[in-house]
C-alpha positions in Angstrom: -2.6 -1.9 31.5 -3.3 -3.8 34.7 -0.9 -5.8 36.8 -0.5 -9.3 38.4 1.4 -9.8 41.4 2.6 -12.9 42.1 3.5 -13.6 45.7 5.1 -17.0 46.4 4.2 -18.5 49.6 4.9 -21.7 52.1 3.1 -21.7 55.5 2.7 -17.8 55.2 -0.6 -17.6 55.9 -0.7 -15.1 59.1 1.5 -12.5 56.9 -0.9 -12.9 54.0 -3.5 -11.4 55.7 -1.8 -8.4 56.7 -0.5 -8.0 53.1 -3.1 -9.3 50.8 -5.7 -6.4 51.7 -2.8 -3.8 51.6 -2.0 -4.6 48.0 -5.9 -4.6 47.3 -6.2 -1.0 48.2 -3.1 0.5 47.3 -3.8 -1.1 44.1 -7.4 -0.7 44.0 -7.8 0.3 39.9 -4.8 -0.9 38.4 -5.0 -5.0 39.5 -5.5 -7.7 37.4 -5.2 -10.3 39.7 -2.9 -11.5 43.3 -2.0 -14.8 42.4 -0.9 -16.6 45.4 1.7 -19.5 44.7 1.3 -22.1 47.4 3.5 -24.6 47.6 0.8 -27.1 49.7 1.5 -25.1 52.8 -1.5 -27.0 55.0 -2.5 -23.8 56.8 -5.5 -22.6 55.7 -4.2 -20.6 52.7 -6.4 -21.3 50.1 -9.3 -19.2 51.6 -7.7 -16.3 50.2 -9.4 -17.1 47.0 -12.7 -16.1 48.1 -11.3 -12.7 47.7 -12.2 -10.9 45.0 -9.1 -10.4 42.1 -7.1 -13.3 44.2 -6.1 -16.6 43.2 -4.8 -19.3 44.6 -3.1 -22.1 43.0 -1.5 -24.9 45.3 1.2 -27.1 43.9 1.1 -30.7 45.3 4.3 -32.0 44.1 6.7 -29.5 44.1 8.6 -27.2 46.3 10.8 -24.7 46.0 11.3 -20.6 45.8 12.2 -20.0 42.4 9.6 -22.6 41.1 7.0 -21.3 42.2 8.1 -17.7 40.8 8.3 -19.0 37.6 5.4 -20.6 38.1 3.1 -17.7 39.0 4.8 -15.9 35.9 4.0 -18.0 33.5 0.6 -18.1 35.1 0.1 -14.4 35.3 -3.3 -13.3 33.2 -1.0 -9.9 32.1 1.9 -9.0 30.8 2.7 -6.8 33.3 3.9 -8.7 36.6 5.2 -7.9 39.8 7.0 -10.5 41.9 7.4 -9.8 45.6 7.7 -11.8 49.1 4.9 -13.2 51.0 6.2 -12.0 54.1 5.9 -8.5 54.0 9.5 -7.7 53.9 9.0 -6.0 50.5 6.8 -2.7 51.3 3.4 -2.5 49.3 4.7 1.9 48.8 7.4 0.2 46.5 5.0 -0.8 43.4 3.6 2.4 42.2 7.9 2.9 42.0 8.1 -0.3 39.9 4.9 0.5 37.6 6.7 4.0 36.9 9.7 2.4 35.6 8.3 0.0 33.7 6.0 1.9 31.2 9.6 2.5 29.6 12.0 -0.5 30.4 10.8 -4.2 30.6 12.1 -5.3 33.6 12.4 -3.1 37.2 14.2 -4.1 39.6 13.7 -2.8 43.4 16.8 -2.2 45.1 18.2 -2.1 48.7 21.8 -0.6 47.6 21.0 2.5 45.4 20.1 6.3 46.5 16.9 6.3 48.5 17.1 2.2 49.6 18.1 0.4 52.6 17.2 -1.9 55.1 15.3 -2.1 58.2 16.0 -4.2 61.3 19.2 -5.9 60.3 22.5 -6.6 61.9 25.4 -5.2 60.5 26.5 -8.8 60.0 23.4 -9.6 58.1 23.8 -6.2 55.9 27.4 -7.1 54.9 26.3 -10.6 53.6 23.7 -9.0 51.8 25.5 -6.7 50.1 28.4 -8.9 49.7 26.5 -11.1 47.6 25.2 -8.6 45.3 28.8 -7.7 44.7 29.7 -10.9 43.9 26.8 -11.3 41.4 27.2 -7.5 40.1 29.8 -8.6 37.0 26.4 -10.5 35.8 24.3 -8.1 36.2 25.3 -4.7 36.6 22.9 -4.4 39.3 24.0 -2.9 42.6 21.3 -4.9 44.1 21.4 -8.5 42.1 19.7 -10.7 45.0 16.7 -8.4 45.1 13.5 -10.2 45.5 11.2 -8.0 44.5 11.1 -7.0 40.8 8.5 -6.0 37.7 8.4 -7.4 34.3 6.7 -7.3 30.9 6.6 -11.1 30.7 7.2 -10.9 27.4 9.3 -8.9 26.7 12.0 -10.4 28.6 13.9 -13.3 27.9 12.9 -16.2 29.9 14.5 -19.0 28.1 17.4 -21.1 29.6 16.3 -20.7 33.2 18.0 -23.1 35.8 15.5 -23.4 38.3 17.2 -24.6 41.0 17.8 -22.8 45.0 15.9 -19.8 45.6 17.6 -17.0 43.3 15.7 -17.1 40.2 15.4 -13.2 40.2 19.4 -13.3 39.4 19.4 -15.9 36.7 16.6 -13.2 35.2 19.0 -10.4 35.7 21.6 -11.7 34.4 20.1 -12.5 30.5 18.2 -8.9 30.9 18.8 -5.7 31.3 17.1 -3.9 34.0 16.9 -0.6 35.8 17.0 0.3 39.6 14.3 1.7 41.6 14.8 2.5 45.4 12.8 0.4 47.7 13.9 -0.2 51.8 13.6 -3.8 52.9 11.6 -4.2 56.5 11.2 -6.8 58.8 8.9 -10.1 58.4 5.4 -9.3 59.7 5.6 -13.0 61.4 7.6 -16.5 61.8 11.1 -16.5 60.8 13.1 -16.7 57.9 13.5 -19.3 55.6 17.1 -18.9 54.8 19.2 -21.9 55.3 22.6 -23.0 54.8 21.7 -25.2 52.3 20.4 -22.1 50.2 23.3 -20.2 50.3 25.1 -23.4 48.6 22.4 -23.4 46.1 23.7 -19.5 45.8 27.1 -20.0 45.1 26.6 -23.0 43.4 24.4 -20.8 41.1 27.2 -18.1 40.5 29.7 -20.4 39.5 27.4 -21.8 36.9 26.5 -18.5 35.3 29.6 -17.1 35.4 30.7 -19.8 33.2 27.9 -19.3 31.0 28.3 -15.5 31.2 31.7 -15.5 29.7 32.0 -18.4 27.9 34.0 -20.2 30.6 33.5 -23.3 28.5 35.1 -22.4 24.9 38.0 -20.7 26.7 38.8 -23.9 28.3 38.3 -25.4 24.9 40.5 -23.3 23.3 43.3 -23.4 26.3 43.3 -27.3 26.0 43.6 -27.2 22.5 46.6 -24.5 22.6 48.8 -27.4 25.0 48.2 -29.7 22.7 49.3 -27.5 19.6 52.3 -26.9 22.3 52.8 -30.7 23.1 53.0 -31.2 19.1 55.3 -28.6 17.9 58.1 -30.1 20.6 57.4 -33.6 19.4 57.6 -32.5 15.5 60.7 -30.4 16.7 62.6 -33.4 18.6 61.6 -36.1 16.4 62.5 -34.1 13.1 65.6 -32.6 14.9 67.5 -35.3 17.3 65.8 -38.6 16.0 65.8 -37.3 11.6 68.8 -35.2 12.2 67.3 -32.4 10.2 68.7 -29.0 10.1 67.0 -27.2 13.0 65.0 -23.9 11.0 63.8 -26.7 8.8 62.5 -28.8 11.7 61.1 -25.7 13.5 59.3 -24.4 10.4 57.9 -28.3 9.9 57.2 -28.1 13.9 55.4 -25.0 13.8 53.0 -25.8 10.4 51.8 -29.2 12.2 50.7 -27.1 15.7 49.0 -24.4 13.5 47.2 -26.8 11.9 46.4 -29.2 14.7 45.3 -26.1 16.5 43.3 -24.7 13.5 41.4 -28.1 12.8 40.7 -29.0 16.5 39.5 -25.3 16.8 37.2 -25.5 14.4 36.1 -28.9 15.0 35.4 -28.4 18.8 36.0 -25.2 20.3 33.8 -23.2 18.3 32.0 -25.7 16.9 28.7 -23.9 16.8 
């Protein structure tokens, strides 16, 4: 079965033409398509699609990483895709890898921080923020590399409902509804320009944790149920008190009355609202 790769791209024009051709012959037999993802970069990009097996689509309106990822996905002629940076940072050697793994799992993953990865170029600053953020998002994953960007898919075979498209991670919010398996691939520097990392991203990053952690593990319905439990707390010691010190009723008989009413406010708001389905 042949493959699509997608490669998302914004004023990456000069790396394109260093990568496009490699991926043409090391691929030469087993492409479908490169389906370049512009996102109206202005520089001459769209003359890749003169080349034969690539397209170019350029979106007008919209910007964004993780857009345009799912974008190229859902555009993908097979179901057998392969999502990787425009800038030559993710080595061409590293597919045949991906293609392997995925004749038995449906979703590969290429990864820095296993046997037989790494990274090229980096400071040891860099490296530590890296992998610190892969540790961060492992409990979601189980990935030792969970901000990879380059990854293989059976589009549908994996679950692709629910997405928050939103920063530049969508690779994690995949990861974190699928299960996926490693391969080793080592990360090299940009052909040309600079990165596109920004502060901003890296709040879109953590912002992007938090929220699927709390989807994850239910963060929700345990807050639910916590809220619910002080106010089963709040009622018993009013029952108790107001049965006890205002009625004057023996205390086991105002305890017992205490406890029945905060069972069953906790049982009926419970039902009604924490795991109300």
């Amino acid at each position: 079965m042949k493959t699509t790769i997608v490669l998302p791209a914004y004023k990456e024009k000069e790396n394109l033409e260093l990568l496009v051709p490699k991926i043409l012959d090391y691929l030469d037999g087993h492409l479908e398509e490169i389906l370049i993802i512009d996102d109206h970069s202005g520089d001459g990009t769209e003359k890749f699609q003169t080349l034969d097996r690539v397209r170019v689509f350029t979106r007008k309106n919209v910007r964004g990483l993780g857009s345009a990822i799912f974008t190229g996905i859902h555009l993908a002629k097979t179901p057998k895709v392969i999502v990787m940076d425009s800038d030559g940072q993710h080595p061409v050697d590293c597919i045949p890898k991906l293609l392997e793994a995925l004749d038995t799992n449906n979703l590969v993953v290429g990864s820095r921080y296993v046997r037989g990865g790494g990274t090229r170029g980096w400071s040891r600053f860099r490296e530590f923020g890296s992998r610190a953020c892969s540790l961060l998002a492992k409990p979601l994953t189980g990935l030792n590399d969970s901000t990879s960007g380059i990854f293989a898919m059976n589009k549908y075979k994996v679950d692709l409902s629910y997405l928050k498209i939103e920063g530049f991670k969508l690779g994690l919010e995949i990861f974190s509804r699928n299960k996926a398996v490693e391969v080793p691939y080592v990360f090299g520097p940009r052909y040309h320009g600079t990165s596109k990392m920004t502060t901003k991203q890296v709040f879109y990053f953590f912002k992007q944790l938090v929220r699927l952690y709390w989807y994850k593990f239910d963060l929700t319905r345990m807050t639910k149920f916590c809220i619910v439990g002080t106010g089963g707390l709040g009622i018993n010691s009013a029952v108790l008190f107001l049965m006890t010190d205002v009625g004057g009723l023996f205390y086991l008989l105002s305890n017992l009355i205490a406890v029945g009413s905060a069972m069953i406010f906790n049982f009926t708001f419970n039902k009604k609202w924490t795991f109300k389905k």
